[in-house]
C-alpha positions in Angstrom: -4.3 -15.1 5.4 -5.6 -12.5 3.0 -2.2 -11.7 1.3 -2.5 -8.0 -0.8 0.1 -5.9 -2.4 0.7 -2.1 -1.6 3.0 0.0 -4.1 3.2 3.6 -3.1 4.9 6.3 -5.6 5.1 9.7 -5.9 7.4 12.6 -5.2 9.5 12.0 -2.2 7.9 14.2 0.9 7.6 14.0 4.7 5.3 11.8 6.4 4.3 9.1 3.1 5.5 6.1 5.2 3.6 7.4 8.7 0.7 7.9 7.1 0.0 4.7 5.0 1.3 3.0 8.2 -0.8 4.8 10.3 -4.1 4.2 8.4 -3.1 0.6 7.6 -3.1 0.0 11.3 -6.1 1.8 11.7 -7.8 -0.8 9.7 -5.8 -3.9 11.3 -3.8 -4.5 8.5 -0.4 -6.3 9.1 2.6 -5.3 7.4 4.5 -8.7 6.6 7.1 -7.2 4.3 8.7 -3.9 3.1 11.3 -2.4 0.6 11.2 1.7 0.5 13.4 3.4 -1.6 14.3 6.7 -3.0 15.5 7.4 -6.4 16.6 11.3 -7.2 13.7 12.7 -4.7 10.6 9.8 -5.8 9.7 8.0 -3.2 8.7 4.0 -4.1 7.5 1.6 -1.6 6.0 -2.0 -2.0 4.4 -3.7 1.0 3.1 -7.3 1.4 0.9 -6.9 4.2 -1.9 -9.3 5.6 -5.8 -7.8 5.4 -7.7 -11.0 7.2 -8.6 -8.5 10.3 -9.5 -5.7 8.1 -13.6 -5.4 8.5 -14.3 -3.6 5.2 -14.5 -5.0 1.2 -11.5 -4.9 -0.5 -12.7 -2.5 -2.7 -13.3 0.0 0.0 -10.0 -0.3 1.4 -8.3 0.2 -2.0 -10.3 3.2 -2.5 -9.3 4.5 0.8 -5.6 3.5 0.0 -5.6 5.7 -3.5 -8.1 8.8 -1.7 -5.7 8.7 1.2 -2.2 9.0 -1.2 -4.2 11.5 -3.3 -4.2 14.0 -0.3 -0.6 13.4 0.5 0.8 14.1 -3.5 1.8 9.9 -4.4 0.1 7.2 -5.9 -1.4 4.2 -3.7 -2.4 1.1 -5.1 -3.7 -2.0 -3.6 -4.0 -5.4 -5.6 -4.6 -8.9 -4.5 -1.7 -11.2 -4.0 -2.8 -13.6 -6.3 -3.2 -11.2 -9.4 0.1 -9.5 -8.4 1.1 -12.3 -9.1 -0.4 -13.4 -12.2 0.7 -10.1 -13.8 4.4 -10.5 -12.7 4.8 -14.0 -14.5 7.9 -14.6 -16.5 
């Protein structure tokens, strides 16, 4: 398993979570776990998803990720489970 972390943030708008779903399937990346929320019209949403079937570097993908939520107005960020991690240590 190649465990990543997705945040996605931005002003709340139709279509965010159909479109990073959509492309994210596109690419055979599972979704393993979810929260989406919406805080006084800004959308946040933090996915652990799996990226073993996904054919392309990492680096392309995130790329991608933040290209794809710069057309749709939010902020997409893809980072390695494992430095996720690392950063979030108490």
């Amino acid at each position: 398993m190649q465990k990543v972390i997705i945040t996605v943030v931005g002003k709340d708008c139709v279509g965010i979570m159909a479109k990073v779903c959509t492309y994210l399937a596109e690419k055979q990346i599972n979704i393993l776990d979810i929260s989406q929320t919406i805080v006084s019209g800004y959308f946040n949403m933090m996915m652990v998803a799996d990226r073993q079937l996904d054919k392309s570097h990492f680096e392309e993908t995130a790329k991608e990720l933040e290209e794809l939520g710069n057309s749709i107005g939010v902020v997409i960020r893809m980072q390695r489970e494992e430095i996720f991690n690392m950063m979030h240590r108490i």
